[in-house]
C-alpha positions in Angstrom: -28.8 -127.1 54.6 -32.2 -126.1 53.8 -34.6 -129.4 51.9 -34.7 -126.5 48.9 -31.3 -126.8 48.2 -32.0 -130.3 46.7 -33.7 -131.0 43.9 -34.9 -134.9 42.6 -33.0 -135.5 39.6 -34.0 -139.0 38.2 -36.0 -141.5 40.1 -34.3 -144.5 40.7 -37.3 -146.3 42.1 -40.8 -146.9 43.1 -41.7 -147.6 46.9 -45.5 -148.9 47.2 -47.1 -149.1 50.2 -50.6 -151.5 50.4 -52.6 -151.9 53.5 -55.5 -154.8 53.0 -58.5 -155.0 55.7 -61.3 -157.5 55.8 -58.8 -160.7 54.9 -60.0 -163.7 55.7 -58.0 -164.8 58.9 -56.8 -168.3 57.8 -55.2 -166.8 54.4 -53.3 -164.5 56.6 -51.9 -166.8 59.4 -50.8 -169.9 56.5 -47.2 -169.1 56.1 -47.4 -171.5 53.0 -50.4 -169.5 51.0 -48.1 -166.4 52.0 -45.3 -167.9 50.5 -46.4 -168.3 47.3 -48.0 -164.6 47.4 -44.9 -163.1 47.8 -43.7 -165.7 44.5 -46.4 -164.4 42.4 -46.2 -161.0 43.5 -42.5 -160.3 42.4 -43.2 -161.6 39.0 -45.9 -159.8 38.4 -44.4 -157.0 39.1 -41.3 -157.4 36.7 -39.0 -158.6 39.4 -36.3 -161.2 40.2 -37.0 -163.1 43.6 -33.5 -163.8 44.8 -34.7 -165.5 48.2 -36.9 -165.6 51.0 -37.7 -165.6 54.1 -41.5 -166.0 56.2 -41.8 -166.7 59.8 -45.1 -167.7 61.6 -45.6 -166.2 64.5 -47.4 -168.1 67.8 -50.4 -167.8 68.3 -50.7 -166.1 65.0 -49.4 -163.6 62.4 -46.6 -164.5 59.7 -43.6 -161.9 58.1 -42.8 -163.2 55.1 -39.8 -161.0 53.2 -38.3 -161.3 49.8 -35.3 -160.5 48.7 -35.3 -158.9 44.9 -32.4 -158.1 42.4 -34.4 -154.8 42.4 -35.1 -154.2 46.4 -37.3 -156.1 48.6 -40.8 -156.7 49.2 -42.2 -157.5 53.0 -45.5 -159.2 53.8 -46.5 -158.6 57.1 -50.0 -160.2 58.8 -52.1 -160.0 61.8 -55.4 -162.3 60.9 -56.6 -161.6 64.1 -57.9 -158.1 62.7 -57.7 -159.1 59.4 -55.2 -156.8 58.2 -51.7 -157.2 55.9 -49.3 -154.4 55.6 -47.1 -155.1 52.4 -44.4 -152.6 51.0 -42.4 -153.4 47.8 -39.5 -151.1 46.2 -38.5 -151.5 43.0 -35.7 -150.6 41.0 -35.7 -150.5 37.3 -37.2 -149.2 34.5 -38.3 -152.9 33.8 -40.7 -152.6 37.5 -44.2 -152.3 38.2 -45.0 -152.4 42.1 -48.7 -151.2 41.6 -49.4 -154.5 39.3 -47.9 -156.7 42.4 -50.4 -154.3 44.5 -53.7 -155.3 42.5 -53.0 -159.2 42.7 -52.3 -158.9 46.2 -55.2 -156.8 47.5 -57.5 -159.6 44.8 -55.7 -162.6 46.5 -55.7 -161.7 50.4 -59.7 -161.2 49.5 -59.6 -157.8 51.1 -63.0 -155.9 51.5 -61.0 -152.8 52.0 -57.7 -151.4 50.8 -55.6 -148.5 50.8 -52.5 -148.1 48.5 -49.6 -145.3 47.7 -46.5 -145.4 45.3 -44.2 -143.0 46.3 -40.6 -142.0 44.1 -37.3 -142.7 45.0 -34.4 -141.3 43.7 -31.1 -139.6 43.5 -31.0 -136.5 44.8 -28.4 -133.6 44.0 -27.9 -129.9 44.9 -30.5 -127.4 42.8 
């Protein structure tokens, strides 16, 4: 079947995708800082943190991921190039991802940042 036999018919959530460059190193490599990011950045964005998890890795680099009632959101780091990844998806019409995006990219300090929000949803024949 052909990707024109299906058409989007309501979005059921948001995906965002934030890269951050230029962190300072020791934000990104203190699983405790990174902890409470990953706090912050679910409320702001609308969402209920049901749990988390964040694991330094040696010599550097932490993964912290949180578990929403409306999807996830992952933190990943590598300070020694001074770069985060981060996605969040979001269900609910209640969601903002992008607000989660603008504290995030303030608080890691980044000099440089690149961000995308991209739909999700059911799909069903056209």
């Amino acid at each position: 079947m052909d990707a024109q036999s299906f058409a989007l018919q309501r979005p059921v959530g948001r995906h965002s995708l934030l890269e951050v460059y230029g962190c300072p190193p020791a934000l990104l490599n203190d699983p405790d800082f990174i902890r409470r990011v990953l706090v912050e950045a679910a409320h702001r964005a609308g969402t209920t943190l049901l749990n988390d998890v964040i694991h330094q890795f040696d010599p550097h680099g932490v993964t912290a991921l949180g578990l929403l009632a409306e999807s996830h959101i992952s933190i990943h780091t590598w300070p020694e190039y001074g770069f985060a990844a981060i996605d969040m998806f979001t269900c609910g019409d209640h969601t903002d991802p992008s607000k989660a995006a603008a504290f995030l990219a303030d608080v890691f300090q980044a000099t440089y940042y690149t961000s995308q929000e991209m739909r999700r949803g059911i799909v069903t024949r056209s």
